[in-house]
LOPAVO-87193 format. One record per residue (C-alpha): residue in one letter; residue number from 1; x negated, y negated, z. Coordinates in Angstrom, 1 decimal, padded with zeros to 4 digits. Layout:
BEGIN
- aa  i  xx  yy  zz
- A  NUM  X  Y  Z
...
This chain:
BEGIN
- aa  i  xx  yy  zz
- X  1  -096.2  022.2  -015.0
- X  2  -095.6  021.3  -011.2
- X  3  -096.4  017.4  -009.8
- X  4  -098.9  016.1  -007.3
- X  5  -099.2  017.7  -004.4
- X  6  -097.3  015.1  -002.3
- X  7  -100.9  013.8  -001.2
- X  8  -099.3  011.0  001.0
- X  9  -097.8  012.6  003.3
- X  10  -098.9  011.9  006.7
- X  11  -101.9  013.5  008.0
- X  12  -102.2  015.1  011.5
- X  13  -104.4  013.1  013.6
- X  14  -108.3  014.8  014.2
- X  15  -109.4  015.4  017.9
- X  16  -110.8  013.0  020.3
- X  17  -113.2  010.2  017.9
- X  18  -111.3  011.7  014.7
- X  19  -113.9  014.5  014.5
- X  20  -112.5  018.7  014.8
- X  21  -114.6  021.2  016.8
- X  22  -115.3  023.7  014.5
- X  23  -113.2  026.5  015.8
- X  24  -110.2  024.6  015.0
- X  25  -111.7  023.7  011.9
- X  26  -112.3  027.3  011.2
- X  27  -108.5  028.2  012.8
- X  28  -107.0  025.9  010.1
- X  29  -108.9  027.0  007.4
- X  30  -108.4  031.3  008.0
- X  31  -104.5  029.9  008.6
- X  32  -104.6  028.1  005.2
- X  33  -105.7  031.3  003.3
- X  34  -103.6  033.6  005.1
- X  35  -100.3  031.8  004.1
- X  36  -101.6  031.4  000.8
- X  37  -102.3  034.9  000.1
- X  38  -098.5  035.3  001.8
- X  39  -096.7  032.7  -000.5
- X  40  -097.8  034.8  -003.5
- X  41  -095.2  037.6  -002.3
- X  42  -092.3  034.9  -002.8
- X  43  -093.5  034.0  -006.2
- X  44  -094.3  037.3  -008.1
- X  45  -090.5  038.2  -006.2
- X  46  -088.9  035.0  -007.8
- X  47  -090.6  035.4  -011.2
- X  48  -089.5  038.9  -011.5
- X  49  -085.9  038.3  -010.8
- X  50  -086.4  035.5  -013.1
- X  51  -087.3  037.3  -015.6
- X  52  -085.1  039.8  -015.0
- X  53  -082.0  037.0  -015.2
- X  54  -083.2  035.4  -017.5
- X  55  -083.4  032.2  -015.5
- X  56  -084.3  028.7  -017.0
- X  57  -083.7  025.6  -015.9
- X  58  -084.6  024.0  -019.1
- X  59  -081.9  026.6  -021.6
- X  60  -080.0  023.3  -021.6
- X  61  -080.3  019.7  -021.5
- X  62  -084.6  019.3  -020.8
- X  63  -083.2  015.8  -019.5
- X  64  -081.5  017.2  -016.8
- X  65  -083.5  020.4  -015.9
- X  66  -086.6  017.9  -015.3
- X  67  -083.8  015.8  -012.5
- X  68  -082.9  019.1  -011.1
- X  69  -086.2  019.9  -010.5
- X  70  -087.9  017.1  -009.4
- X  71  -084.9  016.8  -006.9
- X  72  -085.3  020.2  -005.8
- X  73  -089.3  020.4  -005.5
- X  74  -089.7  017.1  -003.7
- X  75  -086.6  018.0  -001.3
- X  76  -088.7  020.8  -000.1
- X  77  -091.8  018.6  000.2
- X  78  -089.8  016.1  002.1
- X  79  -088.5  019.3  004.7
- X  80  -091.7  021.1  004.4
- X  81  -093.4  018.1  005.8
- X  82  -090.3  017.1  008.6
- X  83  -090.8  021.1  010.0
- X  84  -094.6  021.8  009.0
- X  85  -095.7  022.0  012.6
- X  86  -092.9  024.7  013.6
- X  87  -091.9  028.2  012.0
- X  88  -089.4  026.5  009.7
- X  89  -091.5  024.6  008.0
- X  90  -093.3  028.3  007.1
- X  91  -090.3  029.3  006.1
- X  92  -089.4  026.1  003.7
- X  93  -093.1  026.8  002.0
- X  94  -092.0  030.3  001.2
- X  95  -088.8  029.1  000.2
- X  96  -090.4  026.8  -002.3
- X  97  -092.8  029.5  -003.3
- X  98  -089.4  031.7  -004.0
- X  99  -088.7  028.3  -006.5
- X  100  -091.7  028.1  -008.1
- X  101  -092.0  031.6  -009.1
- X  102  -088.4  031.3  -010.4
- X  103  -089.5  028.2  -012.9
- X  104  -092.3  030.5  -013.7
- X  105  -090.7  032.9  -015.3
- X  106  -089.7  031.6  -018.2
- X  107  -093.2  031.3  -019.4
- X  108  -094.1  034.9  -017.4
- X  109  -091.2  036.4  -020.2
- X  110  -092.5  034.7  -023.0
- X  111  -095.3  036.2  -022.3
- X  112  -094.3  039.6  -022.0
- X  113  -092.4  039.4  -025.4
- X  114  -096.3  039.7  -026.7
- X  115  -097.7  043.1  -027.4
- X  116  -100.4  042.4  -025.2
- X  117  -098.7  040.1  -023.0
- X  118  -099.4  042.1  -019.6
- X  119  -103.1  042.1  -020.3
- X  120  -102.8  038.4  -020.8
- X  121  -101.1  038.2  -017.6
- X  122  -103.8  040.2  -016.0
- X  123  -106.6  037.8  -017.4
- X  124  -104.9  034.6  -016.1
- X  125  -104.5  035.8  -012.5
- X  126  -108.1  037.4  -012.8
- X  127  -109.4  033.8  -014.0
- X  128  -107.4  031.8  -011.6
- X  129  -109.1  034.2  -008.7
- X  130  -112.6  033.5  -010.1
- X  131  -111.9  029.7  -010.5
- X  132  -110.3  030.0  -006.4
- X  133  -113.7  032.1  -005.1
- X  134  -116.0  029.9  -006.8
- X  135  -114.4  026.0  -005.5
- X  136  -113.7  028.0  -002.5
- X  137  -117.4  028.7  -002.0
- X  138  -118.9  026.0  -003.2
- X  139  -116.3  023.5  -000.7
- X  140  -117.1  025.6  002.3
- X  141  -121.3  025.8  001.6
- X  142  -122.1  022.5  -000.4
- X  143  -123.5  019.4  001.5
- X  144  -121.9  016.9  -001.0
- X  145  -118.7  015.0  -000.1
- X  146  -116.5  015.6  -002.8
- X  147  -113.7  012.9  -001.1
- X  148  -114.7  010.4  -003.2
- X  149  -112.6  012.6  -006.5
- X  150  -109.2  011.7  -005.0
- X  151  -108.4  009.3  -006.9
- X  152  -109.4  009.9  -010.1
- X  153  -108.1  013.3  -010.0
- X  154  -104.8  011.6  -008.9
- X  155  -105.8  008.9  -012.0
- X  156  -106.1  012.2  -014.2
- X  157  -103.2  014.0  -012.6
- X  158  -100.7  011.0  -013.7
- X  159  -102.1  011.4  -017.2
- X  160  -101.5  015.0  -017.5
- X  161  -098.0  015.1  -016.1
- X  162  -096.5  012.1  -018.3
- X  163  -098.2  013.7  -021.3
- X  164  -096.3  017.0  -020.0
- X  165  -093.1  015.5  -019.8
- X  166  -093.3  013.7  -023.0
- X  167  -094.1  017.0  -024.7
- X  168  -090.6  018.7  -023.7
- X  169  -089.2  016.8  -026.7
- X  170  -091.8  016.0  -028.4
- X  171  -092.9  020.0  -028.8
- X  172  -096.5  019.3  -030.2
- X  173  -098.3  022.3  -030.0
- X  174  -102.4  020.4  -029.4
- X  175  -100.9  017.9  -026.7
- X  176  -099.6  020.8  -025.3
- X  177  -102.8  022.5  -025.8
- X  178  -104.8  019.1  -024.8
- X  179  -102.9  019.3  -021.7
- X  180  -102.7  022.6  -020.7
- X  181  -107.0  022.4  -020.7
- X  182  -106.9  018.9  -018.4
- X  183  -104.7  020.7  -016.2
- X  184  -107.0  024.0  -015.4
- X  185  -109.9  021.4  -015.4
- X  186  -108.1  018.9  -013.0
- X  187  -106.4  021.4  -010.8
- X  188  -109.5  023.8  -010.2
- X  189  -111.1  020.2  -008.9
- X  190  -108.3  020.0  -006.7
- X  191  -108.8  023.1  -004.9
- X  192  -112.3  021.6  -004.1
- X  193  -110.8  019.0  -003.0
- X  194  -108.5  020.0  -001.1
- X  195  -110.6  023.3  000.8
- X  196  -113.2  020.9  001.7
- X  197  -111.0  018.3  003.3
- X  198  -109.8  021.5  005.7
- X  199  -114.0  022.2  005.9
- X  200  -114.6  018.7  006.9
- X  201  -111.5  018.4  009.6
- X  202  -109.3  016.1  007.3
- X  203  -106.7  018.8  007.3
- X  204  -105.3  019.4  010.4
- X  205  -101.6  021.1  009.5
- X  206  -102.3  024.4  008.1
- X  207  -098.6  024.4  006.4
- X  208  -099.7  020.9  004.7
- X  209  -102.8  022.6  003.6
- X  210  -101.3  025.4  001.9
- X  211  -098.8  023.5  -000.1
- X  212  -101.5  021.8  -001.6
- X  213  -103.8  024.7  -002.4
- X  214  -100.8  026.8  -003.7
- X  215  -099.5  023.7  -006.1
- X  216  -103.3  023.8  -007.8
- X  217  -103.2  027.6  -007.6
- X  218  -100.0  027.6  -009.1
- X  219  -101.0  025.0  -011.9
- X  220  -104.2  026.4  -012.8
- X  221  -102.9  030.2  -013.4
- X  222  -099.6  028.7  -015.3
- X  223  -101.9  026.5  -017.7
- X  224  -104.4  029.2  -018.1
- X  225  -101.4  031.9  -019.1
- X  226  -100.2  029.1  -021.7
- X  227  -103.8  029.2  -023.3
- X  228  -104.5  032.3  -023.3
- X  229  -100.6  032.9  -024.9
- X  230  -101.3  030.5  -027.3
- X  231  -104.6  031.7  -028.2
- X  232  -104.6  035.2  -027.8
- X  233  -101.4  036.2  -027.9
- X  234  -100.1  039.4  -030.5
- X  235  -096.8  039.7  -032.0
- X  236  -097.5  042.4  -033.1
């Protein structure tokens, strides 16, 4: 499962009195989707030829997998945010999009090695969609501030990912379970979250808002495929 999504990172700085017109509001927001719906060309690329190879940072010592990791996801994050008002820094995000459908696909070909492992495939992305459409709709029309969740989702978000980590040795199948539900639950809040800071004008940096819309994305399809391989998965 990925991290936080490197929520204190500078912001950019609103127009005059802090407050966006709504065209740029709008501008940031179309921009945000856009990207989004680009970055998923990198992943499925990177978690086919993942598959393909094999690939697994984790085959060896978890230990050191995790370092690698960490090191490598929150280099990006530190570029991604050094370039994210030029080209580069659209680049780095599809870059780490590349990465992130790489660690995917170790869990993509376990699930394939189930008889109905594409149609379990097909339900996560179709559930993740559905989960996307409806915080999507409900950030951009709802009246209430939802601002107020940050913390606690970042409170929750601390809880799920040590309780993730401690599971790599540990290899309980309900933590992993227990997890894998807190994570859809506390992600899909996330994208809430996040949509409606770009509604309200609190997003200004379109590459900024993507990253953190495609780390929840990311999350809440991975976690969903985990339950629905654990839980409806065939060998036969």
């Amino acid at each position: 499962m990925a991290y936080e999504q490197n929520r204190l990172a500078a912001q950019g700085l609103g127009a005059a009195g802090g407050v966006l017109a709504p065209a740029t509001r709008n501008r940031v927001l179309r921009n945000t989707y856009w990207l989004l719906a680009l970055s998923m060309v990198p992943t499925v690329l990177g978690a086919w030829i993942g598959v393909r190879a094999g690939f697994s940072l984790f085959a060896g010592s978890p230990f050191v997998g995790l370092i690698v990791f960490l090191g490598v996801a929150f280099g990006f994050f530190f570029a991604i945010e050094r370039f994210k008002n030029s080209g580069i820094g659209v680049a780095l995000l599809l870059g780490f999009t590349f990465f992130m459908g790489l660690m995917l696909s170790r869990l993509i070909g376990a699930v394939l090695g189930l008889s109905n492992g594409a149609s379990l495939i097909m339900t996560a992305f179709g559930g993740t969609a559905a989960i996307f459409a409806v915080m999507a709709t409900v950030a951009t029309v709802s009246k209430r501030d939802f601002s107020g969740m940050g913390k606690w989702l970042f409170i929750g978000f601390m809880v799920v990912f040590v309780a993730a980590i401690a599971n790599i040795w540990l290899q309980m199948p309900a933590l992993m379970l227990t997890v894998s539900t807190l994570a859809v639950l506390i992600f899909s809040a996330f994208i809430l979250y996040d949509l409606q800071r770009i509604v309200n004008g609190g997003e200004t940096n379109y590459v900024t808002a993507t990253l953190s819309v495609y780390l929840s994305v990311y999350n809440v399809f991975s976690n969903l495929l985990v339950l629905l391989g654990v839980l409806g998965g065939n060998d036969d």
